[in-house]
C-alpha positions in Angstrom: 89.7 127.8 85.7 92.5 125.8 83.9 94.8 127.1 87.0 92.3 126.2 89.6 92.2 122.5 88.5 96.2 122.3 87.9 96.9 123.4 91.7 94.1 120.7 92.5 95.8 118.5 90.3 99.6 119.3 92.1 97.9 119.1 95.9 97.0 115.4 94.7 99.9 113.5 96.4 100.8 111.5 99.5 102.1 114.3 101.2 99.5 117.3 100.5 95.5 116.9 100.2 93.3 114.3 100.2 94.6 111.8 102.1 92.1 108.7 101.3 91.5 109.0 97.7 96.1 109.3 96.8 96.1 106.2 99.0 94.1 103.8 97.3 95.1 105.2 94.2 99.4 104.4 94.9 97.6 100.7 96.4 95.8 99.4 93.5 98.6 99.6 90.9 100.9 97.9 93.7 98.6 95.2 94.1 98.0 95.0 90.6 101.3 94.5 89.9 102.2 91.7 93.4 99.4 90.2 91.9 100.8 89.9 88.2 104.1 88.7 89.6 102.1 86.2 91.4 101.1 84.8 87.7 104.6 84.5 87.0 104.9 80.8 88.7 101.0 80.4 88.7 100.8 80.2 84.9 103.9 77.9 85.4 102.2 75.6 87.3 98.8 76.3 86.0 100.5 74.8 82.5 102.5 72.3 84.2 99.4 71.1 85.9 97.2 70.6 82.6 99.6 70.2 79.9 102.6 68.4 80.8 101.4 64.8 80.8 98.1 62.7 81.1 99.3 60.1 83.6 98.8 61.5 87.1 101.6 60.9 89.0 103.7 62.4 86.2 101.8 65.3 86.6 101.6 65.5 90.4 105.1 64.6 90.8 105.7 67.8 87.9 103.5 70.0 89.9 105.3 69.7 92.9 108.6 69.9 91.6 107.2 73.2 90.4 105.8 74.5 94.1 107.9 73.6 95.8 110.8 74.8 93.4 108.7 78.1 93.6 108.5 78.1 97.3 112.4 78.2 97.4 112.3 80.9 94.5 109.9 83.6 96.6 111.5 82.9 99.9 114.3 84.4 97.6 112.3 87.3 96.5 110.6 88.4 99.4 114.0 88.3 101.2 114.9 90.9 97.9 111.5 92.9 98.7 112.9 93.2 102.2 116.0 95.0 101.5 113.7 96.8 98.5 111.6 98.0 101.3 114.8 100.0 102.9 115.4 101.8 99.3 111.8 103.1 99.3 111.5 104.2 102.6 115.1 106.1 102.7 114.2 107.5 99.2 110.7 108.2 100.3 111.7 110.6 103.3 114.3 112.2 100.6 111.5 112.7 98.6 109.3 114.1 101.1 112.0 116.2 102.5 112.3 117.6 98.3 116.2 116.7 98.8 117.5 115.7 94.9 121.2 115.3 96.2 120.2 112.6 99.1 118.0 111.0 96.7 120.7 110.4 94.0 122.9 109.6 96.7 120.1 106.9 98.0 119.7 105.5 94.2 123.7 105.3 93.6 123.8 103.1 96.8 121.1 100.9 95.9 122.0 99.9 92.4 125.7 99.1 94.2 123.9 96.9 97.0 121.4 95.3 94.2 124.5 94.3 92.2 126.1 92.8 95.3 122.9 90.5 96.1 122.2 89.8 92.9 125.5 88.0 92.0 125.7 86.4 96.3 122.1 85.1 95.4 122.7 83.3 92.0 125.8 81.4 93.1 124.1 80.2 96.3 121.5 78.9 94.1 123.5 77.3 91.4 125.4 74.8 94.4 122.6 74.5 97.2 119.8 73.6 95.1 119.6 69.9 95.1 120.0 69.8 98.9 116.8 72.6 98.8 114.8 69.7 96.8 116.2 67.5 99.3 115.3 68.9 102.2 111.8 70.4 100.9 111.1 66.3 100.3 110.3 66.9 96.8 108.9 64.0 95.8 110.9 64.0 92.5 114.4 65.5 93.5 116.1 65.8 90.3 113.1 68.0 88.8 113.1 70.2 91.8 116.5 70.6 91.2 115.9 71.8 87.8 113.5 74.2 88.3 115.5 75.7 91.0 118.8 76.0 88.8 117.1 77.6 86.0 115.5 80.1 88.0 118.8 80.5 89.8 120.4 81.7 86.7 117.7 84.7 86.5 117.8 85.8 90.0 120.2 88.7 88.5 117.4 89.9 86.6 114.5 89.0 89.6 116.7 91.2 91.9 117.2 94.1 89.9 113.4 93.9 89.0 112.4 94.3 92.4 114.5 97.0 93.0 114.0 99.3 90.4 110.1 98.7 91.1 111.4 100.0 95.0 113.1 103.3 93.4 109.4 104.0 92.0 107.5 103.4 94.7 110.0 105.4 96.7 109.3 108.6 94.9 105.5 108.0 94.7 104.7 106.2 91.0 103.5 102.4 91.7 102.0 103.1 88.1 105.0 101.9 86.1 106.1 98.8 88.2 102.4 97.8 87.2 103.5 98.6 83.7 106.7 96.5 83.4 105.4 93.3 85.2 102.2 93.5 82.9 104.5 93.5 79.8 106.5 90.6 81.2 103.4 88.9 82.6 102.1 88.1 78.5 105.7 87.6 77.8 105.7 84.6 80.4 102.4 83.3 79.4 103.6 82.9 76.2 106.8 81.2 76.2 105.4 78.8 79.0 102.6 77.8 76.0 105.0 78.1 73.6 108.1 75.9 75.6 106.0 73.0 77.3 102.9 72.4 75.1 104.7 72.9 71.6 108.6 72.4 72.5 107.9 69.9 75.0 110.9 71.3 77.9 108.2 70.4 80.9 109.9 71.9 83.9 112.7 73.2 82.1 110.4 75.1 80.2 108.1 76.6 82.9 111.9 77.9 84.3 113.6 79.5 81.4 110.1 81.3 80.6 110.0 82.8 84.0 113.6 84.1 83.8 112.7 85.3 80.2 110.3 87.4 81.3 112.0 88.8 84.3 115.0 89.8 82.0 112.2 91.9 79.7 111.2 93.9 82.8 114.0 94.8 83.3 115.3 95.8 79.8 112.2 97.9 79.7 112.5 99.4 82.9 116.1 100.8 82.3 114.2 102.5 78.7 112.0 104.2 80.9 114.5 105.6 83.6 116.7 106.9 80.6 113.6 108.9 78.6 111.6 109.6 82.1 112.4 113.0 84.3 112.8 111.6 88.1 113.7 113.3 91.2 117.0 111.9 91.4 120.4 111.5 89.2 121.8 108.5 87.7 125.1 109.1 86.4 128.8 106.8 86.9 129.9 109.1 90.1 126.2 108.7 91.8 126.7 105.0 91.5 128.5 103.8 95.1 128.4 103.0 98.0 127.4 106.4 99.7 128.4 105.7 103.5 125.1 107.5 104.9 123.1 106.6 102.4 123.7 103.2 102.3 123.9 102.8 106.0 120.2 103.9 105.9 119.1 101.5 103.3 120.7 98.5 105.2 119.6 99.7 108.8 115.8 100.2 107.4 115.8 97.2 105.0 118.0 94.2 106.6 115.6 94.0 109.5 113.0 93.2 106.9 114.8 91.1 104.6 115.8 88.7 108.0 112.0 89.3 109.1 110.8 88.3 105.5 113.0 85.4 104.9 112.3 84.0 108.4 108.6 84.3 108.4 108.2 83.0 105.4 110.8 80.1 105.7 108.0 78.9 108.3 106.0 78.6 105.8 108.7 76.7 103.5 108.7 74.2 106.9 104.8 73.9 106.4 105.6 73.1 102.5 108.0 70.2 103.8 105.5 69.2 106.1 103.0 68.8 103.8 104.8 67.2 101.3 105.5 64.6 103.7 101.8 63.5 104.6 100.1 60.7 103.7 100.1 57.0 104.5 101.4 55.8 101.3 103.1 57.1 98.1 99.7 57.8 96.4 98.2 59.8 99.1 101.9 61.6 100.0 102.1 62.6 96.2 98.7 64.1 95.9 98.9 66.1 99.3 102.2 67.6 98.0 100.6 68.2 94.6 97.5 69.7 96.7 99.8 72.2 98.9 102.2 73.0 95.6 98.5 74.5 94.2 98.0 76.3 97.7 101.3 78.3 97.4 100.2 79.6 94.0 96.6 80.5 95.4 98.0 82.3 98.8 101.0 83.9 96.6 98.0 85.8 94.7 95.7 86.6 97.8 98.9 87.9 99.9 99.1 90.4 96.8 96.5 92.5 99.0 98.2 92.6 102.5 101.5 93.4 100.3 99.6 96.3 99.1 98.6 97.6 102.3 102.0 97.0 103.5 103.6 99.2 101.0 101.3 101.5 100.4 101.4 102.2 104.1 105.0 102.7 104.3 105.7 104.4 101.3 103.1 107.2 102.6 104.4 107.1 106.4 107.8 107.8 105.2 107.1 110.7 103.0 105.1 112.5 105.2 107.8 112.0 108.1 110.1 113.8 105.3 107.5 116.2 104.9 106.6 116.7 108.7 103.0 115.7 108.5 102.6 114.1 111.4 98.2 114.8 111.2 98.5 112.6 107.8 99.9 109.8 108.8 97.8 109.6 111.8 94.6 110.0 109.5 96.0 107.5 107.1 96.6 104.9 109.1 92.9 105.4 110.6 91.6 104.9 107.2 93.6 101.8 106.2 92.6 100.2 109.5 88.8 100.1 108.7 89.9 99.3 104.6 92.4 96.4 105.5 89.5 95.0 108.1 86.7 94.9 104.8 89.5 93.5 102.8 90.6 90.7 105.2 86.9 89.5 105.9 86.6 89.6 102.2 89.9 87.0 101.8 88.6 84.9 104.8 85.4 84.1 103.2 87.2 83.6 99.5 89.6 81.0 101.0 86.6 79.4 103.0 83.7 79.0 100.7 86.0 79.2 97.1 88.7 76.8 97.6 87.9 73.6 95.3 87.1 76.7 92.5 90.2 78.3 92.6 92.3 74.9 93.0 90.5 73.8 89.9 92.3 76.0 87.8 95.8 75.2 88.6 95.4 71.4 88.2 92.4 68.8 87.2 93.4 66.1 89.5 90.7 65.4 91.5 92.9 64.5 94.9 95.0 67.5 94.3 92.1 69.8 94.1 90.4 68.4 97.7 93.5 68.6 99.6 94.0 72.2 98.2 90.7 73.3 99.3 91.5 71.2 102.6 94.4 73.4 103.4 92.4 76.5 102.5 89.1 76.2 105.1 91.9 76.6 107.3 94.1 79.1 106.2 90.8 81.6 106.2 91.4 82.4 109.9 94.9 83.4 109.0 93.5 85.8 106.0 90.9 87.2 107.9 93.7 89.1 109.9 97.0 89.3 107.5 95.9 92.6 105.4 95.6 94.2 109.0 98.7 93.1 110.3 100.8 94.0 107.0 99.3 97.5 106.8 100.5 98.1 110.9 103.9 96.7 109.8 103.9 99.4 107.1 103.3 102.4 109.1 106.5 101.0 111.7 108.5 100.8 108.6 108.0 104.2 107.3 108.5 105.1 111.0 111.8 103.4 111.2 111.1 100.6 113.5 112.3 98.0 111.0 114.1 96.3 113.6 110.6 96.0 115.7 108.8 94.4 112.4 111.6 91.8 112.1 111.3 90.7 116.0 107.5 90.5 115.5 108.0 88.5 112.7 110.7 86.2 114.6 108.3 86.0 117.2 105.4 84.7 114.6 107.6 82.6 113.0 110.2 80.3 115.4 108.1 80.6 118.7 104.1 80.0 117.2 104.0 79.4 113.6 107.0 76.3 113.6 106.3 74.5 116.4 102.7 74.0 116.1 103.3 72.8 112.7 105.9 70.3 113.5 103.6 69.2 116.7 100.7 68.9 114.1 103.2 66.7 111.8 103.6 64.1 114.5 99.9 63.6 114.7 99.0 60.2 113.5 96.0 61.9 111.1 98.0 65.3 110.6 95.7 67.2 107.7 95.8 70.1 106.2 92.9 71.8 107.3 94.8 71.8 110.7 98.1 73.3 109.3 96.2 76.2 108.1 94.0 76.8 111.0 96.6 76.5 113.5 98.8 77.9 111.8 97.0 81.1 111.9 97.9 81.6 115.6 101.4 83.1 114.3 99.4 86.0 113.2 97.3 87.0 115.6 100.1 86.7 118.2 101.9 89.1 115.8 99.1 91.6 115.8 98.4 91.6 118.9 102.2 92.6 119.9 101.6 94.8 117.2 99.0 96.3 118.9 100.7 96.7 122.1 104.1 98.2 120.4 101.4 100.6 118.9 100.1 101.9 122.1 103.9 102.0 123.1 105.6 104.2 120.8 102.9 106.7 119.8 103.7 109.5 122.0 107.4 109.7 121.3 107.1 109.3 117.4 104.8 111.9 116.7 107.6 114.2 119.1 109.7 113.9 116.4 107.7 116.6 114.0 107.8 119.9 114.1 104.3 121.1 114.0 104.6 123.3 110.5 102.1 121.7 108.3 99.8 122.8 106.5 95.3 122.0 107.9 94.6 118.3 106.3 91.0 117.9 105.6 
């Protein structure tokens, strides 16, 4: 009996067995843990926002200083999830394929190209970031600038973070990632309290509590991989720059990093938009305010698509290691139908809830209406995004980075951008129209996605062998 349920208990995996249930079991931690890192500049704003100051414009001018600050900072990290994304998909076919030695190799590479990024990051940073507050019209420079500096210093320890977190995933374990973040989650939480309510730092304090807490994930993380047994070697001669190896990593995960940072600098465009709005001083600081709050509420709802996403690559590229060609195209089928539920769910949250949720991040009457403004319209785009992500998932694990990052281009610079800066020369530009015409991006990204589908499906499942085992 005991060796019946252990064999059940080893078939359980992305690559062997049930194919459903392993899925949404490697997705929740992952969106549990997107979600938690969301918090990170959420509970910084949400305590900027309600602590910092009773005089209103103090507090507006402080809130966007902090979104849009925070916009900059996860343009950062999702172009650092990009290249993350190219670590767990060449380390997930290793892993697939059982192969230790291309694995370590993979690992050795990484740490060497995290190192590299992390350093590049942090001195761009440090000079460029009053000309980011600058050109993101903060409507208190010198605050922006503060923010940004501060989190600057930590992007070593934000880059490292996300990488290690892509090593995990990679061999199948989005447990622990969920483990570290939620540690450093409380640890954030409690110096914001602790820094702006009792200390007084404001800004300053928000910033140094994020980097704080970043620095503790990573500490603990590094425990872990010295006590834990993993599929892979760490050791001084595994740590280079392994030619294939690290040719791999930046063929699979520069695409995404350019299609990451791209897309979303569209929406940094929107945030300078927005924070330009407004016929008067008043009315421009409280739509800025408004939009700062929006980031921190679409930052927490893309923690689902981000899930599908990785969830669907990580499990594509293993069982193209593994030669399971059956599984993949069961598990896309699944997702499909789960990411369609999920995004009618979102639509309807961003619709009906949006005054609710802004409420939490700020009591400012005009911040919370324009927030909810922006919203009503960004439910057309949420309906959609968990659907798109997922696709762009299974291309990754299929190698067709470079496809993802021209779709995202696509999105970006010839839909998403101009319609925002054509709705920005309207004389009574609002919000609800940003979002809602914004959302054309998307669908024009599914739908090529959709087509490219169609396009490739014949020749990519030609590239298994058909060895595997009956999937049920």
């Amino acid at each position: 009996m005991s060796n019946t349920l252990a064999k059940t208990k080893q078939k359980s995996t992305l690559t062997s067995g049930a194919i459903y249930g392993p899925m949404i079991k490697f997705m929740l931690p992952v969106m549990a843990a997107t979600f938690l890192q969301a918090m990170y500049a959420a509970v910084d704003l949400l305590v900027i926002g309600q602590f910092v100051s009773t005089d209103a414009t103090i507090t507006q001018n402080a809130t966007s200083a902090v979104g849009t600050g925070g916009m900059i900072m996860t343009l950062i990290t999702y172009v650092i999830q990009g290249l993350t994304a190219g670590i767990t998909v060449t380390l997930g076919k290793f892993i697939g394929a059982k192969d230790r030695d291309g694995a370590t190799r993979t690992v050795g590479s990484a740490i060497c190209i995290f190192a590299v990024m992390g350093v590049s990051l942090t001195v761009i940073m440090e000079i460029g970031a009053p000309y980011f507050a600058r050109w993101m019209n903060a409507p208190d420079v010198e605050m922006c600038t503060l923010y940004l500096r501060i989190c600057g210093g930590g992007l070593i320890f934000i880059t490292a973070y996300n990488g290690i977190s892509g090593l995990f995933k990679g061999i199948g374990n989005s447990n622990l990632p969920l483990v570290f973040v939620g540690i450093a989650c409380v640890v954030n939480i409690a110096l914001d309290l602790i820094l702006v309510i009792v200390v007084g730092l404001g800004v300053a304090g928000v910033a140094i509590a994020t980097i704080s807490a970043q620095a503790v994930s990573v500490v603990l993380s590094l425990i872990i991989i010295a006590r834990k047994k993993l599929p892979f070697d760490v050791n001084k001669k595994s740590i280079r720059f392994h030619p294939g190896e690290t040719k791999s990593i930046l063929l699979a995960g520069c695409p995404l990093a350019a299609q990451d940072f791209l897309t979303n600098f569209s929406f940094v465009v929107i945030n300078s938009v927005a924070n330009h709005l407004g016929s008067d001083s008043t009315v421009w600081s409280a739509i800025a305010s408004g939009y700062s709050v929006d980031n921190k509420l679409t930052a927490f709802m893309m923690a689902i698509p981000v899930a599908f996403l990785q969830t669907m690559s990580v499990f594509t590229s293993q069982n193209v290691g593994a030669k399971h060609p059956d599984r993949i195209k069961k598990g896309l089928r699944y997702m499909i139908f789960t990411a369609l539920g999920a995004g009618i769910l979102l639509s309807l949250l961003c619709y009906f809830g949006g005054s609710a949720m802004a409420s939490i991040f700020t009591s400012d009457k005009d911040s919370i209406y324009y927030a909810a403004q922006y919203l009503k319209g960004y439910a057309a785009d949420a309906v959609v995004a968990c659907l798109l992500l997922m696709i762009t998932g299974y291309f990754n694990g299929q190698g067709h980075s470079t496809f993802s990052m021209i779709q995202g281009l696509i999105g970006a610079f010839c839909v998403r951008i101009p319609i925002i800066l054509a709705i920005s020369r309207m004389a009574n530009a609002t919000l609800f129209q940003i979002g809602f015409f914004g959302a054309m991006a998307t669908y024009t990204q599914l739908f090529i996605c959709i087509c490219f589908y169609f396009y490739i499906r014949k020749n990519d499942l030609k590239k298994f062998e058909t060895t595997e085992e009956p999937v049920p």
